[in-house]
C-alpha positions as CSV (number, residue, x, y, z in Angstrom):
1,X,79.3,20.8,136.8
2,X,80.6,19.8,140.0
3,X,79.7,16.5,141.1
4,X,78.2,15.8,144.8
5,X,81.2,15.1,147.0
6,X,80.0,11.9,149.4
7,X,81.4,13.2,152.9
8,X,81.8,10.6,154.9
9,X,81.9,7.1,153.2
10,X,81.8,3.8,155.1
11,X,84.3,0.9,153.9
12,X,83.6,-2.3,155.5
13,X,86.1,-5.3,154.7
14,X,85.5,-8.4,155.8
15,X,87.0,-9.9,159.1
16,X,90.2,-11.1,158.5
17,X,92.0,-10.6,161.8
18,X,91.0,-9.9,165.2
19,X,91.0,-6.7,165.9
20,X,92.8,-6.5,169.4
21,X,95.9,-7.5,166.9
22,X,95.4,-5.2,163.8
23,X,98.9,-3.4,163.3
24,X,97.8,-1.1,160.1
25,X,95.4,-1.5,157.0
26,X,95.5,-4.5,155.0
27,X,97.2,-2.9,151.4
28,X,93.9,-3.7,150.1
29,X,91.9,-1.5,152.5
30,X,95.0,1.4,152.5
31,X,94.6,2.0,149.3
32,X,90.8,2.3,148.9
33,X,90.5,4.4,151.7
34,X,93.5,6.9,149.9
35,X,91.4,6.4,146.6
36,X,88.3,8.1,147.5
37,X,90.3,10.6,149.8
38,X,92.0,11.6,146.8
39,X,88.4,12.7,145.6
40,X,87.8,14.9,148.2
41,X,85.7,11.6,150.4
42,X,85.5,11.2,153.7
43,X,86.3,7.3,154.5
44,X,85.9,5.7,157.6
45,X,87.1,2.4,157.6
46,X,85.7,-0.4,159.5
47,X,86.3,-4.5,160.1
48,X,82.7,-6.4,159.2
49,X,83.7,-8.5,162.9
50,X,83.4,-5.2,164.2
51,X,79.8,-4.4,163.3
52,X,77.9,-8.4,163.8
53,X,74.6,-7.3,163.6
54,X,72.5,-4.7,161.4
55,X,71.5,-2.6,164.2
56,X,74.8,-2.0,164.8
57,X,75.1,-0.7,161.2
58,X,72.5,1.6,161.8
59,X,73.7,3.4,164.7
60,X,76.9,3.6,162.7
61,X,75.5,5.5,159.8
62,X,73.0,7.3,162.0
63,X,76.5,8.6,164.0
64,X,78.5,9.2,161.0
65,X,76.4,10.3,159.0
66,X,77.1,8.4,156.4
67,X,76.2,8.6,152.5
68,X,77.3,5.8,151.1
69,X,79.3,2.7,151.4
70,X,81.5,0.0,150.0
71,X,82.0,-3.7,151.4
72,X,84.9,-6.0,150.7
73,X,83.3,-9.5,150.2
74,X,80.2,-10.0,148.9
75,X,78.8,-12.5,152.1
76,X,80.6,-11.5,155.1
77,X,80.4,-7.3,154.3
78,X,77.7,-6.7,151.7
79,X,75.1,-8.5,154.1
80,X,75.3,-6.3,157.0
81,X,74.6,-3.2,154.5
82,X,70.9,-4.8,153.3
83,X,68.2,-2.1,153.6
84,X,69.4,0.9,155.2
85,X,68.8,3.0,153.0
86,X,71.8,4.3,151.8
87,X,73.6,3.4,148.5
88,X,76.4,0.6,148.7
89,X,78.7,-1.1,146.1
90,X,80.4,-3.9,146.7
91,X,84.4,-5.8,145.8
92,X,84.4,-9.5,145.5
93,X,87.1,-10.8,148.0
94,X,87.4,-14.7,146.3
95,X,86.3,-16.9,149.1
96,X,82.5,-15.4,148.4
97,X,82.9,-16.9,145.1
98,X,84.7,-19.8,145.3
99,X,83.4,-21.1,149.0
100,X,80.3,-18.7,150.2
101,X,78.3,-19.8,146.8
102,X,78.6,-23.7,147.6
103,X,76.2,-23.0,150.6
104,X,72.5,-22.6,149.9
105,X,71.5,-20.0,152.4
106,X,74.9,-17.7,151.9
107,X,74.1,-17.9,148.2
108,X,70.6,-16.8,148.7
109,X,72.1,-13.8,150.4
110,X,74.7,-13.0,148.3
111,X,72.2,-12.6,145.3
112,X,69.9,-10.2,147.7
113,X,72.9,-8.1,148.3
114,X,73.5,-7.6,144.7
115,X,70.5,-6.9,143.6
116,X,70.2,-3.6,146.3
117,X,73.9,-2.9,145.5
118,X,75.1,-0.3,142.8
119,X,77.5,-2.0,141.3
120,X,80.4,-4.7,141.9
121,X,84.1,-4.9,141.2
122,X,85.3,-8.6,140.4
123,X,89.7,-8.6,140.4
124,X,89.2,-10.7,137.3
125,X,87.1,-11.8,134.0
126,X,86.7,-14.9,135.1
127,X,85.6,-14.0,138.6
128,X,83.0,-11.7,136.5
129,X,82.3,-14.7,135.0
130,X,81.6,-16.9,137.8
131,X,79.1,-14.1,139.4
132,X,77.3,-13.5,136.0
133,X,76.7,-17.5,136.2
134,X,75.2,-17.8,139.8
135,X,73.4,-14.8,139.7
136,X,72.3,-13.3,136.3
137,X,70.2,-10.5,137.4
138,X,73.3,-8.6,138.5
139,X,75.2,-8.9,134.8
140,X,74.6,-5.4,134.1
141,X,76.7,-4.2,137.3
142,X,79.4,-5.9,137.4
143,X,82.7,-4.4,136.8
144,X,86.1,-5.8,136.3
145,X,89.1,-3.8,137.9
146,X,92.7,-5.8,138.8
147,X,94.3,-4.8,142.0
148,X,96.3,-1.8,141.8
149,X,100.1,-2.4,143.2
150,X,102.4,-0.1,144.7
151,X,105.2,-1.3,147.0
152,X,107.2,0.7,149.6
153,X,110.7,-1.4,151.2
154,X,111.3,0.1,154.5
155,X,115.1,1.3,153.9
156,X,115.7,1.0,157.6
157,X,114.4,-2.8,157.6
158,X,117.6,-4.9,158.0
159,X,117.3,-8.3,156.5
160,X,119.9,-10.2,159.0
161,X,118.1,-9.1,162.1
162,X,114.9,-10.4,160.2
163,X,116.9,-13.9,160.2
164,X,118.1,-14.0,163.4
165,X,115.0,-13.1,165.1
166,X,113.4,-15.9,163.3
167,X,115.7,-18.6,164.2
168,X,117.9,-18.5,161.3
169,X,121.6,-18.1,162.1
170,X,123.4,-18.4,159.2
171,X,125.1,-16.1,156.9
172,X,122.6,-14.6,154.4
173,X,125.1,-15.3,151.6
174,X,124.2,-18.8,151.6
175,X,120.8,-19.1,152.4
176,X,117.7,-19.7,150.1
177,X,114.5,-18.3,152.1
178,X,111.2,-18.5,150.8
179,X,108.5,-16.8,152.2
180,X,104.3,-17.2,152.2
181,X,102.6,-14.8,153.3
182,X,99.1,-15.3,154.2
183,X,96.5,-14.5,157.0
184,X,96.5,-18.2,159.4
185,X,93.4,-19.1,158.8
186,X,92.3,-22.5,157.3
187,X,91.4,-21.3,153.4
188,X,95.5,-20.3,153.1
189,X,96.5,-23.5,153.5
190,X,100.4,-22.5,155.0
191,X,100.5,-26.2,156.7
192,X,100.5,-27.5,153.1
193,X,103.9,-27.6,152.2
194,X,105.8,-27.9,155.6
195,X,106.3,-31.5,155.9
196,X,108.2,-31.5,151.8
197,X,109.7,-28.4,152.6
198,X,111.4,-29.9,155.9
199,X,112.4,-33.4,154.0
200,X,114.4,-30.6,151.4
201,X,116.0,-28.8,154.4
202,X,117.8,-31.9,156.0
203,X,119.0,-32.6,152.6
204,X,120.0,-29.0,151.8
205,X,120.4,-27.4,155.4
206,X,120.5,-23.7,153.5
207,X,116.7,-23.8,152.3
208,X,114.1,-22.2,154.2
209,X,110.6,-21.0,154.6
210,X,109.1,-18.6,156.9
211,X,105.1,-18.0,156.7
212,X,104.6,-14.6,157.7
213,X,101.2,-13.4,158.9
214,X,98.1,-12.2,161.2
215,X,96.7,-15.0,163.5
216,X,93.5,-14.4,162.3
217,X,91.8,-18.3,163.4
218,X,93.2,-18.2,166.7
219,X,92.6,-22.3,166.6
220,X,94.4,-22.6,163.6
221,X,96.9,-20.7,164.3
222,X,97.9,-22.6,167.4
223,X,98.1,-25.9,165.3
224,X,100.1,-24.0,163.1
225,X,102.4,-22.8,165.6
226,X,103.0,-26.3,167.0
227,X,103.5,-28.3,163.4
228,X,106.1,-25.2,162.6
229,X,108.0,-26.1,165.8
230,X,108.4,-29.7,164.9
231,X,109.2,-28.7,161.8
232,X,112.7,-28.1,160.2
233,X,113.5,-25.6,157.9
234,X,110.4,-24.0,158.8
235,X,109.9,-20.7,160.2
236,X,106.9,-18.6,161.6
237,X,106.6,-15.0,162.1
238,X,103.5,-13.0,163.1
239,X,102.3,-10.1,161.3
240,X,104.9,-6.9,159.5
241,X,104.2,-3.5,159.1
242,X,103.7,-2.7,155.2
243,X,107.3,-1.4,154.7
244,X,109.0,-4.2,156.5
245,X,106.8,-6.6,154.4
246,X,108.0,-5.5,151.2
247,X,111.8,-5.4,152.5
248,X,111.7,-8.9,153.3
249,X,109.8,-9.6,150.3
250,X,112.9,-7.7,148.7
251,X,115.4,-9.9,150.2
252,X,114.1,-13.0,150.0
253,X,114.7,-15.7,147.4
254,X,110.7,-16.3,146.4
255,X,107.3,-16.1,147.7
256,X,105.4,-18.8,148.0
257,X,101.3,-19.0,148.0
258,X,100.0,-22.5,149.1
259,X,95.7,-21.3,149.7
260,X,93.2,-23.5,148.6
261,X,91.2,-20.1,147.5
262,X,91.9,-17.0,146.4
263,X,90.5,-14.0,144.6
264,X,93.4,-12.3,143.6
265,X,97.0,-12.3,146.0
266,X,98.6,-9.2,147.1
267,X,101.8,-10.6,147.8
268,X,101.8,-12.4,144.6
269,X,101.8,-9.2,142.6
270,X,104.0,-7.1,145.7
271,X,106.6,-9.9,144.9
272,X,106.6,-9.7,141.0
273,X,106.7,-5.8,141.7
274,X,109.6,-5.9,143.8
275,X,111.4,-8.3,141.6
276,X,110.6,-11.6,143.2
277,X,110.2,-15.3,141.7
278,X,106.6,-16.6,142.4
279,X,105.5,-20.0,143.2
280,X,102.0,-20.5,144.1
281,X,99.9,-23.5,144.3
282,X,98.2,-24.0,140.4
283,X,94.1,-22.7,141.6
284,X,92.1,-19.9,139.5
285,X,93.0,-17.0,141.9
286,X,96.8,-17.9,140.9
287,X,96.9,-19.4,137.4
288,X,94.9,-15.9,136.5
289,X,98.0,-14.1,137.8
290,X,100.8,-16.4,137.2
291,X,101.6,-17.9,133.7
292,X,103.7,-21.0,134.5
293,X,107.0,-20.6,133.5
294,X,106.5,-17.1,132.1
295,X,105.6,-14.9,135.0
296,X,105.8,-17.8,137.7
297,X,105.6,-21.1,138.4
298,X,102.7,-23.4,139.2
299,X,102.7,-26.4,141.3
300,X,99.4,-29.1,142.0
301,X,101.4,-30.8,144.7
302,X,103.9,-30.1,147.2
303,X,106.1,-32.4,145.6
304,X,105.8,-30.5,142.8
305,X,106.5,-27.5,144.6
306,X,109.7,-29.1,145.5
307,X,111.0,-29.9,142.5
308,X,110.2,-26.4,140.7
309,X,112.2,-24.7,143.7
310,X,115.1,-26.8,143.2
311,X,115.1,-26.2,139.2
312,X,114.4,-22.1,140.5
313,X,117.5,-22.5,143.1
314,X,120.2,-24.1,140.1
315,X,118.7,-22.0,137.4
316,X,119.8,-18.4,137.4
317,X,118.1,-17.7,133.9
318,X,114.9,-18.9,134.5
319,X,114.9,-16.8,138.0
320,X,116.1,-13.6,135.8
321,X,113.2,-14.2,132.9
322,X,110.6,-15.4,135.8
323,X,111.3,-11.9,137.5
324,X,111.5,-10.1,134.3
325,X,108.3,-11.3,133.1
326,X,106.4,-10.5,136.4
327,X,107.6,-7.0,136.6
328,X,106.5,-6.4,133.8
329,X,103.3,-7.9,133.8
330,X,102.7,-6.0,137.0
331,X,103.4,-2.6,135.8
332,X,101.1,-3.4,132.3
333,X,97.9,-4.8,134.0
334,X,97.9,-3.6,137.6
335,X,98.2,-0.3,137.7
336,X,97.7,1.9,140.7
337,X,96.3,5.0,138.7
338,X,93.9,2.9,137.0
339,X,92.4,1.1,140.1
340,X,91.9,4.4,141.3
341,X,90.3,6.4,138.6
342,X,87.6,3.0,138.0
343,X,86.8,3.2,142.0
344,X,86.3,7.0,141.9
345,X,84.2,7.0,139.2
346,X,82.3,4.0,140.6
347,X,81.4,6.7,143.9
348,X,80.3,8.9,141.3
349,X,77.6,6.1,141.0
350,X,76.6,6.3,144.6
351,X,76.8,10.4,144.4
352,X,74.2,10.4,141.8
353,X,72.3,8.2,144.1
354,X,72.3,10.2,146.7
355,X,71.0,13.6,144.7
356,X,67.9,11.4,143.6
């Protein structure tokens, strides 16, 4: 029997840059949209600051059309998709669970949402975990699927123009750059290691670190424009396409991931894919990805931090088992084929849905 093919299907991230600066698709958002494609879906993809009201939502699927839907974030997109009528599911995004559900009213919400919605993804068991625990009426419909990776190095990305145009002019040969990669906004923390890292650099003048990423809190990002400038060894650079993400991740010497919250980092898993040491700052989102010392390392303080990249910089075998570890850990637990066969089948959910 053929099943119902939804035609079109709304995805609705949350807002995590302005959208007078999007470049391209968060990876995230790519590959969902390609996901349900793949199944024959129509999916129209759309920024929650985009739609700030319900009304607006309801001209939308009025004018589209649409069947169905999916919202990244449980708080800031499953809320504008209350009551319309039409079946939803809905992908934890990390903040919703580890900031959102500290504040009564958003909590309140957030366990409205789930009980309309069809189902919901958690990146890990112990996000599934936390949800069950806050709201237990929605145990039966929670799902847990890791974030598929697939990386793509632009071949024509060259790694010394990279350099130059961010202030770095000195021979790649001897140079050490580490880069974080992270929306600017306030729950990434990128200011958080800048004042160690610049103490390191006037005592070893080849160590860098650029933070690479979207100004999404335009406030925030102005602060962090003006500590970078007073900072040495420091480096900012506004957002990449995909490709030339991935070839600096490529070339660089680690990736750093300094935010207070995550649900579950694409650039720490795009850097173990690509054959990258990882150091990220020891919180759930991170340990659940990162084993210390097996697939990466974990630091509590950016002292810490300091001293692990230092033992990484003099110690060529624990960089080569590090990287070892991580590619492989990536290619056993975070497929791309199995991300998209759980979200297809998911929409086969909604499908049936929509026949009753």
């Amino acid at each position: 029997m053929m099943a119902v093919r939804v035609r079109p299907c709304l995805f609705l991230p949350p807002s995590l840059r302005p959208a007078k600066r999007r470049m391209e698709p968060l990876p995230g958002e790519w590959a969902f949209r390609d996901h349900l494609e793949a199944a024959g879906h129509m999916c129209i993809l759309k920024d929650a600051s985009d739609l700030e009201s319900s009304s607006e939502i309801a001209k939308l699927i009025e004018a589209e059309s649409l069947e169905a839907a999916v919202a990244l974030h449980l708080y800031r997109g499953g809320r504008l998709l209350q009551g319309h009528g039409i079946p939803f599911g809905i992908i934890f995004g990390g903040t919703d669970l580890n900031e959102d559900v500290n504040h009564g009213e958003k909590k309140k919400v957030m366990g409205k949402v789930l009980e309309e919605a069809r189902f919901a993804v958690a990146f890990t068991e112990s996000m599934k975990e936390m949800a069950q625990a806050q709201w237990p009426h929605a145990r039966g419909k929670i799902y847990v699927q890791s974030q598929g990776i697939v990386t793509g190095p632009n071949s024509a990305f060259n790694w010394n123009t990279f350099l130059h145009q961010s202030g770095i002019n000195q021979s790649a040969d001897n140079l050490h750059i580490f880069l974080l990669v992270c929306g600017l906004r306030q729950v990434k923390d990128p200011l958080y290691l800048v004042d160690a890292f610049s103490e390191w650099h006037r005592e070893e003048p080849n160590v860098y670190m650029v933070i690479v990423g979207p100004e999404v809190d335009p406030v925030f990002t102005r602060e962090v424009g003006a500590r970078v400038k007073r900072a040495a060894g420091v480096r900012l650079i506004r957002e990449m396409p995909q490709g030339d993400l991935h070839a600096a991740l490529k070339n660089c010497f680690a990736v750093v991931n300094s935010s207070v919250s995550e649900g579950m980092s694409a650039a720490i898993l795009e850097a173990m894919d690509l054959e990258v040491p990882v150091l990220a700052r020891n919180i759930p989102g991170n340990a659940a990805v990162v084993k210390h010392e097996v697939t990466g390392l974990l630091f509590s303080d950016p002292q810490e931090f300091v001293q692990l990249a230092k033992r990484l910089v003099s110690d060529p075998a624990l960089e080569r088992e590090i990287v070892a570890n991580g590619r492989e850990y990536v290619r056993a637990c975070h497929s791309w084929q199995a991300e998209r066969c759980t979200y297809q089948n998911l929409i086969r959910t909604l499908e049936g849905s929509i026949q009753d």
